[in-house]
C-alpha positions in Angstrom: 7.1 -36.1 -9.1 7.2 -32.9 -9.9 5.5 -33.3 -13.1 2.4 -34.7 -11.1 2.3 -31.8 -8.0 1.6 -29.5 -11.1 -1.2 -31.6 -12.5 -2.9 -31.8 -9.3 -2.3 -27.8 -8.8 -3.8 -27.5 -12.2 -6.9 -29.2 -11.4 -7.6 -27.7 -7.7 -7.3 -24.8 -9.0 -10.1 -25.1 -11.9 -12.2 -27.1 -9.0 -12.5 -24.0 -7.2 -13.2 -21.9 -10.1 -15.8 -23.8 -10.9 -17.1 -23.5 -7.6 -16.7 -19.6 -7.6 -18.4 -19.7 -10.8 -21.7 -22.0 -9.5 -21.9 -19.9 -6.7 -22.1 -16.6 -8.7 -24.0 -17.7 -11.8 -27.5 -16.2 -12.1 -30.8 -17.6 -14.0 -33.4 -15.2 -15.6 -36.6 -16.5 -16.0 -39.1 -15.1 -18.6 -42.7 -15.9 -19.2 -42.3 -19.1 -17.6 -39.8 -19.7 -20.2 -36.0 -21.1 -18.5 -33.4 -19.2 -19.8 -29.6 -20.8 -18.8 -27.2 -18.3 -18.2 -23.4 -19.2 -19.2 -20.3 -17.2 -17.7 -17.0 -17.7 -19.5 -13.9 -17.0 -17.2 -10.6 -17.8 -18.6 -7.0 -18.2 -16.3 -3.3 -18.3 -17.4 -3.4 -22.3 -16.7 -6.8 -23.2 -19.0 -10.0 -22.2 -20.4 -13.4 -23.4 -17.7 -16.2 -24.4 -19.4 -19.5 -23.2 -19.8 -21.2 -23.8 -16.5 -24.9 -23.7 -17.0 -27.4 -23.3 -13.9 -31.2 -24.5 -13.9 -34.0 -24.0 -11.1 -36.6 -26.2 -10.5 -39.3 -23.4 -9.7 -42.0 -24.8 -12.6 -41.5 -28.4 -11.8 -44.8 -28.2 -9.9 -46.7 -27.2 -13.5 -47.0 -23.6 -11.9 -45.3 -20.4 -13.3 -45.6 -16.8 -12.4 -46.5 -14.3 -15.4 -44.8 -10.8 -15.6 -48.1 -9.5 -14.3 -47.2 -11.7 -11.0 -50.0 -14.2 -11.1 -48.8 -17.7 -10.7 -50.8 -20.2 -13.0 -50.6 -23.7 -14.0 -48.0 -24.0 -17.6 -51.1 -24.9 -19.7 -53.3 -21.9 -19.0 -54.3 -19.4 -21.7 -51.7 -17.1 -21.1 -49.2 -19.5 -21.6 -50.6 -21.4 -24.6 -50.7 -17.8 -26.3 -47.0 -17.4 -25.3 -45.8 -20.6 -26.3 -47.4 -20.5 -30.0 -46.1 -16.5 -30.4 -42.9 -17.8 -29.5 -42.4 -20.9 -31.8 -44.4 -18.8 -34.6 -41.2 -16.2 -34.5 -38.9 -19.5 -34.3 -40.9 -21.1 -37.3 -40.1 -17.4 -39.4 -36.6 -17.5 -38.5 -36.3 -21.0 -39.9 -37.8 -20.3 -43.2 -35.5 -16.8 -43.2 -32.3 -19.1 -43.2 -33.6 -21.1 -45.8 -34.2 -18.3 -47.2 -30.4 -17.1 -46.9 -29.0 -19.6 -47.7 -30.9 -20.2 -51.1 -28.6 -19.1 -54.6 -30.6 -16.0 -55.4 -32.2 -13.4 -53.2 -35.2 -13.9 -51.6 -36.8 -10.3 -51.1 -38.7 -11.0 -47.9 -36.3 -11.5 -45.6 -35.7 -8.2 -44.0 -39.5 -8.5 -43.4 -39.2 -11.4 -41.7 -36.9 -10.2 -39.3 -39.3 -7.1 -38.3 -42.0 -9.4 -38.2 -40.1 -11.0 -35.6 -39.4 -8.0 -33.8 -43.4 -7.3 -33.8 -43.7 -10.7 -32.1 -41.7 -10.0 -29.5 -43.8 -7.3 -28.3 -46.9 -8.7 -29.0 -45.3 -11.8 -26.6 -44.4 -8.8 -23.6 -48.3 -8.0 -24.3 -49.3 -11.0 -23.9 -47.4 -11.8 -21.0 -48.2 -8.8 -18.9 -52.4 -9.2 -19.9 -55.0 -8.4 -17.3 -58.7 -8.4 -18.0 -59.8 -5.2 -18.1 -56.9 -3.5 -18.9 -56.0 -3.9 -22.5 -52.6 -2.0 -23.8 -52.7 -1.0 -27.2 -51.1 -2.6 -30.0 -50.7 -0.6 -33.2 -52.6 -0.6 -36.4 -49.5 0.4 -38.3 -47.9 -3.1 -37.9 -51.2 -4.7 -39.7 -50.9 -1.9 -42.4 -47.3 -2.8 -43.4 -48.3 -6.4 -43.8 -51.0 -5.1 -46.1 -49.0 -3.1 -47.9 -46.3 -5.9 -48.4 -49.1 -8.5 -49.5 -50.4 -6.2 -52.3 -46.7 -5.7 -53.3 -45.4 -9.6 -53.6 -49.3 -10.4 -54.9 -49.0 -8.2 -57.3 -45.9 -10.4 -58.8 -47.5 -13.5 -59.2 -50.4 -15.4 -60.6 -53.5 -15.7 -59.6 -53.5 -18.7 -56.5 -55.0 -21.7 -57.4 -58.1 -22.8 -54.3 -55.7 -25.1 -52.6 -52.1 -25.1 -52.3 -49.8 -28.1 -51.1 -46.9 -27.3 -48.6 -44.0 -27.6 -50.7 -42.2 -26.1 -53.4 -38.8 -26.4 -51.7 -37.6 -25.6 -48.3 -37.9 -21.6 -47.9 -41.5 -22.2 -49.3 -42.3 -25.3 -47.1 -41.0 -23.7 -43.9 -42.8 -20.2 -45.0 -46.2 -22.7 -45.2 -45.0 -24.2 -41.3 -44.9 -20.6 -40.0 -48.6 -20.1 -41.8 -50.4 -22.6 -39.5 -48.4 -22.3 -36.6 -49.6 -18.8 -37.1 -53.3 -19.8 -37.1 -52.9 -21.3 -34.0 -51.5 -18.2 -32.5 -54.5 -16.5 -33.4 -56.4 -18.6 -32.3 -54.7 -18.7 -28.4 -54.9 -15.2 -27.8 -58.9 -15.0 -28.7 -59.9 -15.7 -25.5 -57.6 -13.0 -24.2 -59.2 -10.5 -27.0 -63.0 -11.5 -25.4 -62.1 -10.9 -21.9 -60.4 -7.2 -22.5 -56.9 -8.5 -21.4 -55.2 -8.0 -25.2 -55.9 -5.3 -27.8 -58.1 -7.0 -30.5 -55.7 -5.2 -33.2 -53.3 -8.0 -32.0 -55.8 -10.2 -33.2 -56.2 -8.7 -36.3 -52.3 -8.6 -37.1 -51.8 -12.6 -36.7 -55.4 -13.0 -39.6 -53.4 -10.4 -41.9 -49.7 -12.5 -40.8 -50.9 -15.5 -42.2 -51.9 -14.1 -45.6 -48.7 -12.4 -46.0 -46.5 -16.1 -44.6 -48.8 -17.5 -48.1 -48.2 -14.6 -49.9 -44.3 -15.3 -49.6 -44.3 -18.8 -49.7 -45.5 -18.3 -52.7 -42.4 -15.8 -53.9 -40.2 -18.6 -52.6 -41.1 -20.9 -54.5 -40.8 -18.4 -57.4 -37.1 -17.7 -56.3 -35.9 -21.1 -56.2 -37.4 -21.9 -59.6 -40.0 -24.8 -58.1 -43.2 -25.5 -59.0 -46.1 -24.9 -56.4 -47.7 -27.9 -55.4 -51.7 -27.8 -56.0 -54.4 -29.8 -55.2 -56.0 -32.1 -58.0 -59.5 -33.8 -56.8 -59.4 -37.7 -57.5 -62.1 -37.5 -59.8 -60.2 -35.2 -62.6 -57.0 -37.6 -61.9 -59.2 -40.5 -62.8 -60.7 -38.0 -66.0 -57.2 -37.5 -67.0 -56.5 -41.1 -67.3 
């Protein structure tokens, strides 16, 4: 009897925790993006569990950017968000590949500033106006110059058309590249009305050489043979 008042204690007690914790749990939202916040609260009887809160502000297809203009989820804006966003996801894929390869792969410190670059080019994009462009700096578009000539200058001369492969740092490195050509081409329109620094522009075309670039020093890494196109009519020659 006794036994069973202490398991019913038990689990009025973690009832109203959980209530506590619902009540006081708080959601950000960013860039129309839902973010769930956990809290983790722990008592001498047991350990509550995550407790994850949602709102249903965007189920309408409407979002608010940081500039406070509420638009529908598949304008510009958020297009140019969304493929910023799973661009940096898409470069931190092919950096664990990368990591977890048996040799060092040089790039990935580069990676991660690149990353770092695309968050702030994502706050730009987010807070754009027309008409009132912020700048984004040269130096970032430099670098990748700079790192391009350096890895290029370590490998042969690239054949006209190269096949994703050449194992998965090199494969995921070739994802990033044209997911990257989409981003640049979302945030065009916000280059042609004023609302985003054309530099930004510029820095996603000089991205996607350096993603090729190192794709290509993967595949050198992990020892794998780059994939290249062969026309059907030398196949056929060959034979």
């Amino acid at each position: 009897m006794l036994t069973g008042l202490i398991k019913v204690t038990r689990v009025t007690r973690e009832m109203k925790l959980i209530k506590v914790l619902w009540r006081n749990s708080t959601v950000v939202y960013k860039n129309g993006v839902q973010c769930i916040s956990l809290k983790h609260k722990s008592t001498t009887t047991s350990n509550v569990a995550e407790v994850a809160v949602f709102s249903r502000d965007g189920d309408s297809g409407m979002t608010i950017t940081d500039a406070g203009d509420t638009k529908p989820k598949d304008d510009m804006i958020f297009n140019a968000l969304g493929a910023t966003d799973e661009l940096s996801s898409y470069i931190g894929l092919a950096r664990e590949f990368a990591c977890d390869s048996k040799v060092e792969h040089p790039y990935v410190d580069k990676l991660k500033r690149v990353q770092m670059i695309l968050f702030d080019l994502n706050h730009a994009i987010s807070k754009s106006m027309p008409g009132k462009t912020k700048s984004f700096e040269n130096k970032h578009t430099k670098d990748l110059e700079e790192w391009i000539l350096e890895y290029a200058n370590q490998l042969p001369p690239p054949e006209d058309y190269i096949i994703p492969g050449g194992g998965k740092a090199c494969a995921s490195l070739h994802v990033a590249r044209t997911v990257c050509r989409r981003a640049e081409r979302s945030i065009t329109t916000l280059v042609r009305e004023g609302a985003l620094d054309k530099e930004a522009q510029t820095y996603l075309n000089r991205l996607s050489d350096f993603l090729l670039t190192v794709s290509r020093i993967a595949a050198k890494c992990d020892q794998r043979t780059e994939n290249i196109y062969i026309p059907r009519a030398d196949v056929m020659d060959e034979k």
